[in-house]
Structure formats: C-alpha cells, structure tokens
C-alpha positions in Angstrom: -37.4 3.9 -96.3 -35.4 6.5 -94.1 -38.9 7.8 -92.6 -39.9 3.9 -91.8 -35.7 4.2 -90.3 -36.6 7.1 -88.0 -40.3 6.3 -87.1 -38.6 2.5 -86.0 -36.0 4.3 -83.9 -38.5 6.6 -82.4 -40.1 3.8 -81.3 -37.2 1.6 -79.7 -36.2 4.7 -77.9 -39.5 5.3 -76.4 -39.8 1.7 -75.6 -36.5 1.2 -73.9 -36.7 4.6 -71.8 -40.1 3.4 -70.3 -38.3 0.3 -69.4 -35.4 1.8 -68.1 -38.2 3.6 -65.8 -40.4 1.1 -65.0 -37.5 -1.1 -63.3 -35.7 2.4 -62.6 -32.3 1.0 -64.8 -29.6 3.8 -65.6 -30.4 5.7 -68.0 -26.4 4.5 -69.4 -28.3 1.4 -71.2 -31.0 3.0 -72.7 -28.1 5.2 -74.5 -26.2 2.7 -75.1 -28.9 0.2 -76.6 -30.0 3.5 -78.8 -26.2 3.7 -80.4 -25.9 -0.2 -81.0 -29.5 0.0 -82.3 -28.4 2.6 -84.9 -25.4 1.1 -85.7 -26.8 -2.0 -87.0 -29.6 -0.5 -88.7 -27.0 1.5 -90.8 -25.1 -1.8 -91.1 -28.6 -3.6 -91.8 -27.7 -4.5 -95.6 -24.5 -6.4 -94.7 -26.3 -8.8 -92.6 -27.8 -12.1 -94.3 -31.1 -13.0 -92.1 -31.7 -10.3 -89.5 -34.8 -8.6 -88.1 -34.8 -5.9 -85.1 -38.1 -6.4 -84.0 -36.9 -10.3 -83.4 -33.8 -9.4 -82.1 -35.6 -6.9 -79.3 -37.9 -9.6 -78.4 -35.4 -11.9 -77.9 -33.2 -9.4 -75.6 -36.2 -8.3 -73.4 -37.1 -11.3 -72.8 -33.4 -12.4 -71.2 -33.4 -8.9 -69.7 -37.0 -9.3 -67.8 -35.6 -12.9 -66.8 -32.8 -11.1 -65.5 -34.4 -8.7 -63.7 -36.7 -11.4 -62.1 -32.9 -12.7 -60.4 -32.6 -9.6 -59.1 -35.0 -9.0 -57.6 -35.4 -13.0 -56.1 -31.5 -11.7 -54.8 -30.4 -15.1 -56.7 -27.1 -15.0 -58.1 -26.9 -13.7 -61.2 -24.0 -16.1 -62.1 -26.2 -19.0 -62.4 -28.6 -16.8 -65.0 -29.0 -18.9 -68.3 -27.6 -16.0 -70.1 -26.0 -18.2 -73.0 -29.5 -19.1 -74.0 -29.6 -15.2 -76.3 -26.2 -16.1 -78.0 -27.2 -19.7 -79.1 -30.6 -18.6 -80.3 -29.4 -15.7 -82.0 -26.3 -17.7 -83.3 -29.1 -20.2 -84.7 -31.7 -18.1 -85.9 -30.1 -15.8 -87.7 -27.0 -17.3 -89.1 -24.5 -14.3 -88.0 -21.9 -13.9 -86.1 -21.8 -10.0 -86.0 -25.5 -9.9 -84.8 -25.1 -12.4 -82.2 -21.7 -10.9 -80.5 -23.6 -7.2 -80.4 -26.6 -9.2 -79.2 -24.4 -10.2 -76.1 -22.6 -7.7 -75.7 -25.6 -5.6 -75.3 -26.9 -7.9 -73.2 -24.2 -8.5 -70.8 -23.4 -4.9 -70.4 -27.5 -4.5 -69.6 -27.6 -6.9 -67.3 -24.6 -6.2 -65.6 -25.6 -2.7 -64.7 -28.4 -4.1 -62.7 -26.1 -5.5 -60.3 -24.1 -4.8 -57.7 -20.8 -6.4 -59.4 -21.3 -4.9 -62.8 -17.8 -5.1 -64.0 -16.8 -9.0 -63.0 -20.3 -10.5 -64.4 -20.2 -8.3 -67.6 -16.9 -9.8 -68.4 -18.4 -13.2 -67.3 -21.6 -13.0 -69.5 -19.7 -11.3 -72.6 -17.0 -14.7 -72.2 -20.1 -17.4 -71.7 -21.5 -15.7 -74.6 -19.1 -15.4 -77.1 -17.8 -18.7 -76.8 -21.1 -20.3 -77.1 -22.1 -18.6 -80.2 -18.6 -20.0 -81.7 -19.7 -23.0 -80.5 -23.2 -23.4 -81.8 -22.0 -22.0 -85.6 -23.2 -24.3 -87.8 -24.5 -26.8 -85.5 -26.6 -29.3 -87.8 -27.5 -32.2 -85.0 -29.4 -31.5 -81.6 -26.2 -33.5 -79.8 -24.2 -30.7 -81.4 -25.9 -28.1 -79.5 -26.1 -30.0 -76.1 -22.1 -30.4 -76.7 -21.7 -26.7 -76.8 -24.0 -26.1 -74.2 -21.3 -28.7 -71.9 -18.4 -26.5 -73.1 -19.9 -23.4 -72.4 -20.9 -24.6 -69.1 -17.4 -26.2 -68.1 -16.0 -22.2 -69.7 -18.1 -20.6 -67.3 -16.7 -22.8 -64.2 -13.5 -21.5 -65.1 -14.5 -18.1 -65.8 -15.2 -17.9 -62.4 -12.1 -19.2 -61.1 -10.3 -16.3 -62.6 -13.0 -14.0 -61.6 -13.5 -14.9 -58.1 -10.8 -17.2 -57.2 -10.9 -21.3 -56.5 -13.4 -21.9 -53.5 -12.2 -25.1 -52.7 -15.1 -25.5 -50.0 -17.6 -24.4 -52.3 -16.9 -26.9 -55.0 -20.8 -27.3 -55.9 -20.8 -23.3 -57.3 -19.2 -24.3 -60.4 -21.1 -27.7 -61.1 -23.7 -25.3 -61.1 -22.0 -23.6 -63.7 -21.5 -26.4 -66.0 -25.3 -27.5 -65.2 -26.4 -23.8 -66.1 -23.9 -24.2 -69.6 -26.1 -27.6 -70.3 -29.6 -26.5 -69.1 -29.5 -23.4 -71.8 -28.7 -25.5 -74.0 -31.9 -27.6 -73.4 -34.0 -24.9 -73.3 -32.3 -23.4 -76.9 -33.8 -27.0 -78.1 -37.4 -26.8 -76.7 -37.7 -23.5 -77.8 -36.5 -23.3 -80.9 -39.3 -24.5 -82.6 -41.1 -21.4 -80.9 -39.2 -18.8 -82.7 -38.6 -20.7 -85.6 -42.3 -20.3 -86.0 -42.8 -16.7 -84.8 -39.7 -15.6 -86.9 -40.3 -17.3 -90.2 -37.3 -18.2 -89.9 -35.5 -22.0 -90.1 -32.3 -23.3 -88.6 -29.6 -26.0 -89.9 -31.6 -28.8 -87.1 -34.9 -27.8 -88.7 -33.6 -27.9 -92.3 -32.5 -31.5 -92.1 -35.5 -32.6 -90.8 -37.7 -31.6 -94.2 -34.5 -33.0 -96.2 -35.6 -36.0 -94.5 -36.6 -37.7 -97.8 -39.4 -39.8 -95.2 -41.2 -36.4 -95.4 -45.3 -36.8 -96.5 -44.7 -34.6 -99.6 -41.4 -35.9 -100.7 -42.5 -39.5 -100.1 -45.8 -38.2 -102.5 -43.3 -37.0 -104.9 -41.3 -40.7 -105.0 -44.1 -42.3 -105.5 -46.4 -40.3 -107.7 -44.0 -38.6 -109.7 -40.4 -40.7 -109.8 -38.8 -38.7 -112.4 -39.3 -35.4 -110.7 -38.3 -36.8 -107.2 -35.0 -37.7 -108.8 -34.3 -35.0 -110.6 -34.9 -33.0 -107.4 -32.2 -34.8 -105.6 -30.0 -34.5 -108.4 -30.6 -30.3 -108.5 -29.9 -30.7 -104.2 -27.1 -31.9 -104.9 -25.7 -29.6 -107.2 -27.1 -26.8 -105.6 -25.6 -27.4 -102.3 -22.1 -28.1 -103.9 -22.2 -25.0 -105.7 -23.1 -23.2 -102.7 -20.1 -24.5 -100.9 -18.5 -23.2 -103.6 -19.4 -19.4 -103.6 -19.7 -19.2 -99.9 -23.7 -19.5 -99.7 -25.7 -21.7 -97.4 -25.1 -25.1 -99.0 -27.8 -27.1 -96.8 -30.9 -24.7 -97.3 -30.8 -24.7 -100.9 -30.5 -28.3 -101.2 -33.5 -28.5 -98.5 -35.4 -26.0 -100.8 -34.5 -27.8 -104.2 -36.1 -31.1 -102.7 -39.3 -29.4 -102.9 -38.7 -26.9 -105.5 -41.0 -28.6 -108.2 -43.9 -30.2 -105.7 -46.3 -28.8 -107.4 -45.8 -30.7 -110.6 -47.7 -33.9 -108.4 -51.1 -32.5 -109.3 -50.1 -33.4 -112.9 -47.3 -35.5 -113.2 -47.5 -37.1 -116.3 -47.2 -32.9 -118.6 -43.6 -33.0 -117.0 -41.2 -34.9 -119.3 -39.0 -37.1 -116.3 -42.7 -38.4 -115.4 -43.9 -38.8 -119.5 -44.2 -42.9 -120.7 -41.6 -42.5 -123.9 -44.4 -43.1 -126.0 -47.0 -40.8 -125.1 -46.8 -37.2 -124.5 -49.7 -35.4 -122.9 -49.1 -32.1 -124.9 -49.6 -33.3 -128.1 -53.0 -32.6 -128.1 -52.9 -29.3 -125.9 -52.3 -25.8 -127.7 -49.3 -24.6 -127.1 -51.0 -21.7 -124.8 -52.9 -24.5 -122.6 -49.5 -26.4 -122.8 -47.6 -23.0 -121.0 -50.6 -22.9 -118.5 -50.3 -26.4 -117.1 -46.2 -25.8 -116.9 -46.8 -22.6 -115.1 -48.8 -23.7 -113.2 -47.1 -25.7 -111.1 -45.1 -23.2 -108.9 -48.7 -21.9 -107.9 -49.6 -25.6 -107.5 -46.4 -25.8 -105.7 -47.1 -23.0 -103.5 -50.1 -24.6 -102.2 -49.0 -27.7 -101.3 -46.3 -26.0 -99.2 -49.0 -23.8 -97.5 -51.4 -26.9 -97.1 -47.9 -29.3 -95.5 -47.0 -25.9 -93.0 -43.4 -25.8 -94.9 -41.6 -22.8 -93.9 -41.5 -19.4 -95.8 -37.8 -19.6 -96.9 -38.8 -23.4 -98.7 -41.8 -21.6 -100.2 -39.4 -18.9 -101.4 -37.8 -21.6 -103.4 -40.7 -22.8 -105.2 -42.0 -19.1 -106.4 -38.4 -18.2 -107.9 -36.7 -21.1 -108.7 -38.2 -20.0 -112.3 -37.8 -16.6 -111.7 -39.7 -14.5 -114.8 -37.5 -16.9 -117.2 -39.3 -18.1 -120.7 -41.2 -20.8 -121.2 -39.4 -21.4 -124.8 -40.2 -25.3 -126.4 -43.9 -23.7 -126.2 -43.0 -20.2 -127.3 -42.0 -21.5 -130.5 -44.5 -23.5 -131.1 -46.9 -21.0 -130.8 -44.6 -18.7 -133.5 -44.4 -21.7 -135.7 -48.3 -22.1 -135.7 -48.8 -18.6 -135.9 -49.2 -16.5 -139.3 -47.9 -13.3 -137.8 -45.2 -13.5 -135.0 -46.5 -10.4 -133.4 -49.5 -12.3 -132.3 -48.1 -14.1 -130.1 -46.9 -11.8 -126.8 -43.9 -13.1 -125.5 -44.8 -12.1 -122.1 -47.4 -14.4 -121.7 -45.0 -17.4 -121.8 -43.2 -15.9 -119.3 -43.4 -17.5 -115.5 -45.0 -14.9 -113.0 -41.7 -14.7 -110.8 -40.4 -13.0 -108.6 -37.1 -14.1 -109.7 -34.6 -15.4 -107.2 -33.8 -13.3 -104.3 -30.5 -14.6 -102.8 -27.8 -16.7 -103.7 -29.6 -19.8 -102.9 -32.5 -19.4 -104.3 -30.4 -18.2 -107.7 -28.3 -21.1 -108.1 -31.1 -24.2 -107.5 -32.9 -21.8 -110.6 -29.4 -22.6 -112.7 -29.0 -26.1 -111.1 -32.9 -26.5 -112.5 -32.5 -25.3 -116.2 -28.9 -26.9 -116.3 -29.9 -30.7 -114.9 -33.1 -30.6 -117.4 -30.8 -29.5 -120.2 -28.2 -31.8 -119.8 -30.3 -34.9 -118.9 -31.8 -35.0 -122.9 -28.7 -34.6 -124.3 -28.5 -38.1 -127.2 -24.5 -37.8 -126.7 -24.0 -36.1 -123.2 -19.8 -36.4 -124.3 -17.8 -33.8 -121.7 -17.4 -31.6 -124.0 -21.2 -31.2 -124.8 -22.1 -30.8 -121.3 -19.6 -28.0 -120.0 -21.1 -26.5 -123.7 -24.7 -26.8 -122.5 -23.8 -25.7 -118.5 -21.9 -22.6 -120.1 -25.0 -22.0 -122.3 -27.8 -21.9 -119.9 -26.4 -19.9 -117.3 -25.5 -17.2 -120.1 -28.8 -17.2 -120.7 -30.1 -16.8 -117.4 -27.6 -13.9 -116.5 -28.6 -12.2 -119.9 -32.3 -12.8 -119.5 -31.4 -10.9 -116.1 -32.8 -13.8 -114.1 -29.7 -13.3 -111.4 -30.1 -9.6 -110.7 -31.5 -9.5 -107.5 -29.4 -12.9 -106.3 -26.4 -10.6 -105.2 -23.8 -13.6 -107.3 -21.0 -12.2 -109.2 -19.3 -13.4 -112.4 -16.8 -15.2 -110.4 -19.4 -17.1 -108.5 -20.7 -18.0 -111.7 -17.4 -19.2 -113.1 -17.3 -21.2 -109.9 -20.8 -22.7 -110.5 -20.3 -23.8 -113.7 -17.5 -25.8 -112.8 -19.2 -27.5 -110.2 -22.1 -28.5 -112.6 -20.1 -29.5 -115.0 -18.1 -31.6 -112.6 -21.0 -33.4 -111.0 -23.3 -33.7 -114.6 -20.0 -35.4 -116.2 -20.1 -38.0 -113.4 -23.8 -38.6 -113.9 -24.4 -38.3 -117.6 -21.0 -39.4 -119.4 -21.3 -41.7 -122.2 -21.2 -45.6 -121.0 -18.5 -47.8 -122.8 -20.5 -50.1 -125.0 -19.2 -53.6 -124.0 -19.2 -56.7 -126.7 -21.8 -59.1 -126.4 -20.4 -62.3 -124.6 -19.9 -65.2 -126.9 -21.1 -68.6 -126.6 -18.6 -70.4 -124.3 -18.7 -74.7 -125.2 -20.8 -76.6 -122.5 -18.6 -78.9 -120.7 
C-alpha cells in the first residue's frame, strides 16, 4: 500500500509540474498542490467517499477553464468557479474534501491573474458558502436555490472587494447570473460524473427510491411479500441510520432493492409462500440453501441488467454478509447420521460481509424484520427479546467487522428497531362480536 502511496504521488507531481510548464504557472502551485495532495492522502482513512484521481479531474478541468479566461482577457470574476465546490460537495458527501478542493482551487487560479489576492479571497468566499449550501441538498430546486444565494454572495463580495459601482450596476447581476448558471450546469452534469465516478448523490438516490422504478414495480407485482418487507427494512434502516450518524437515505435506497433477486423465484421465499404450500418441502435441504443463496447472485444480475449503481449493488452482495443459512442447516444435521457430514461452511452465504455502516445495519434491519414478523405473540417484550437476539448474533458471528459501527451504535439500533417493529407487529385488541341489535 505505501509503494502504490508514493508511485501515485510521483505521478501527481510529474503531472502537475508539466502543467505548471505547459501554461508557464508558478512553480508556488505545483508545491502547494503537492503538500495538500499529501495531506489528504495521509488523512485518506477519515474521509467517507473520496477518490484523488476524481478529485484531480475535477480540479483540472476548472483550472484549464480558467486558464481559457485568461487567456480570452475576460474577467475572471464572472468564472463559474462555484461549479468544483457544488460537485465536490455532492459527489462525495464531505465537507473537508470540498473546502481543500476550493481552497486549492482558488489559490491556483488566483495566481494566474493579475489580482491574485482580491479574487482568491473572492473564489475561496463563493466557494465555501456554496458547499454549505448544497450539503444535503435532496431536490434539483434545492440546488438552483443555492446556486441564487451563492450568486447574490458573490454580488456582495464584490462590493467589499472592489467598492459599489453605482454606474456599473449590470457587473453584479452578472454575478448572481454566474451564482445561478453553475448551478445549472452542477445539474446537467451531474449525471456525467455520477457515472464516471461510481458514485450517487442524494437527487440520484431518490430517484431509484422512486417506488415507480421497472424493478421495484416487478417486485410489487410479482413478489408482494418481499416488496413490503423491503419497505419495511427502508424504513428501519434509514431511521437507525439517523440514529448513529450514517447516511439515512442511501441505505433505505439500497434496502428497496436489497432482495431483487428473490423475483426469479418468488414463491421459495416465505413473505411470497401460499400458507398452505411450501415449495421446500420436497427439496433437500442442500438444494433448499442453493435456491436461498442464490438470490443475491440473482440479485446482482438484475442490478447489472437495470444499470443500478455500484453502491445499490453493494447492498445486495452484503446485506447477508457470510451469515448462516440456519432453518436448512439443521435440517440437514437432523437428517444426517453423523453431524460431521454436513460442512457448516457450505450453508454459509458467499459474502463479502457489509462494508460500511449502511450496508451493516439494512443486514440487521434484514435478519431483525424476518424474525420479528413470524413471531405467533409479537408482545413488546418478545420483540425487544428477539431485536436484542439477532443482532448478538450478528456481532458474534462477526458479521459487523468491517462496518466500522460500535457497541453504542448498536445500542442505538436496537432501540430504533424495536421502536418501529412494536408499532407494526404489537398484538391487536380482540374486540367482541357485535350482538344482534332488534329491527325496528
């Protein structure tokens, strides 16, 4: 890993002194590109969602944009130059990445012209203040809003920059239109690097939670009990993501789909079964594990074959992580002579298991929901048992090792489960039959 650290750096450093030459830039921003490059790469493990190769593309992109200004001898204040924050605000869902984005940025750009000082601090105020701005934005209006504010910040900027030009009054609608216009473009090109970067943002995720989407309307139709018991895992996943401090809107995106795979055979899966038939009974307990396994790679195709993106897909291959297929474990010790025969391995889903927080508690919202929903007397009491039960057994079975949640996240969990399960699944007051009132 440090070898593939240095060999990258080597690389950047190369690539940004041969730009610096090419458009003959100081050699002052190649340095100091090289130091904010290595600081985040030792500071790479704090950040959720980040990628340097992305994050260079992105900033020589603005910077060749800016160097096109230049050398047009426009004015540099009307550059879009809130267009890097919002995308990098969007894309990868942190703060610290997008301010050094900008500041890098505004300091590059600046040093190309001749008022270096005055339209650094204007880029680096612009910037900031529309990657506050975009932070969580969910709705495309939300991101034309901020791109309005930025633009009416700018217009001001300016006045304390440069002074109110009363005779020149069209300068900062020009700024306000520049704050709105990089906002439009952040929408039509988000799509872009949402593609290239195999990445999603908050607009894209609530357009597959969209329950209108092809596979999810598949799911409603084909296999009802599963499409319910999706939404029902959604919504506990994203309120126990609230809870711990995770992303509360992708894993209920990526529990919609989590099980999609079970449509190419509904009817194995319980929630789909007809109460009077079940499919298994004439399977072996090894071709029953099969068909139930099988349905994250089943799942996994669907997802490739529907063009969903790699962080839903992520969802399907862990949201089982390596955990134990038991009900068909035991039934292949109970019709074995000798336990040793049967490997317990081979009832074991392929994983990986669950990667981030996310991914981690739609596999405990999963096990949890499918446990508590065959409860005969789901009484309080037996459902905060049953919630308390399964996710011990997911943090023994070390199922949550590489999800990054701690015990007080699970704590917090639990009570959300059992919060949300007791207001589905309580015990219904059983009411007298009516009795026959005299006709009058």
């Amino acid at each position: 890993m440090k070898n593939k650290f240095w060999l990258k750096l080597i690389f950047l450093s190369l690539l940004i002194f041969l730009l610096c030459f090419i458009i003959q830039v100081n050699l002052i921003i190649a340095a100091f590109l090289l130091c904010l490059y290595t600081y985040m790469q030792l500071r790479k493990q704090g950040f959720k969602n980040y990628n340097l190769t992305h994050l260079t593309l992105l900033f020589l992109i603005m910077f060749t944009s800016a160097y096109f200004f230049t050398k047009k001898s426009l004015l540099m204040f009307y550059l879009p130059f809130s267009v890097l924050p919002m995308l990098t605000t969007l894309l990868f869902d942190d703060m610290e990445i997008s301010f050094a984005a900008t500041l890098a940025l505004a300091v590059s750009i600046a040093s190309i012209s001749s008022r270096s000082f005055p339209l650094s601090i204007f880029y680096l105020l612009s910037g900031i203040a529309s990657s506050i701005l975009v932070k969580g934005a969910r709705k495309r209006i939300e991101i034309i809003k901020a791109g309005i504010i930025t633009g009416i910040i700018q217009a001001v900027s300016l006045i304390f920059i440069d002074g109110l030009w009363l005779a020149l009054p069209i300068r900062y609608l020009l700024l306000l239109i520049n704050g709105l216009a990089s906002s439009i473009i952040v929408l039509g090109v988000l799509p872009i690097f949402e593609y290239l970067f195999k990445t999603i943002t908050n607009v894209g995720l609530l357009e597959l939670a969209d329950t209108s989407h092809p596979l999810l309307q598949r799911m409603a139709l084909e296999a009802p009990g599963t499409f319910h018991h999706s939404l029902t895992v959604g919504n506990l996943s994203e309120n126990a993501c609230n809870a711990v401090g995770a992303n509360g809107l992708i894993a209920r995106t990526g529990a919609y789909y989590h099980d999609i795979g079970k449509l190419t055979k509904a009817e194995y899966f319980s929630e789909n079964q007809n109460i009077h038939e079940n499919k298994h009974e004439t399977l072996s307990p090894t071709m029953s594990k099969l068909v139930i396994m099988n349905h994250v790679k089943e799942g996994v195709d669907l997802a490739k074959k529907y063009k969903l993106n790699p962080m839903i897909i992520d969802f399907i291959k862990q949201h089982h992580g390596t955990s134990l297929v038991y009900y068909f474990y035991r039934r292949a010790l109970e019709n074995s002579e000798r336990e040793e025969e049967v490997q317990e391995e081979i009832f074991r889903y392929p994983g990986p298991r669950p990667k981030t927080k996310e991914t981690a508690i739609v596999l405990l919202a999963d096990s949890t929901e499918a446990a508590v929903r065959v409860l005969k007397e789901p009484t309080p009491s037996k459902i905060r048992e049953e919630t308390h039960k399964i996710i011990n057994d997911k943090f023994i079975d070390g199922q949550l090792n590489e999800s990054n949640l701690a015990l007080n996240d699970l704590e917090k969990i639990s009570e959300v489960f059992i919060r949300i399960l007791t207001s589905i699944y309580h015990s219904r007051i059983s009411y007298p039959e009516p009795k026959n009132l005299p006709r009058s």
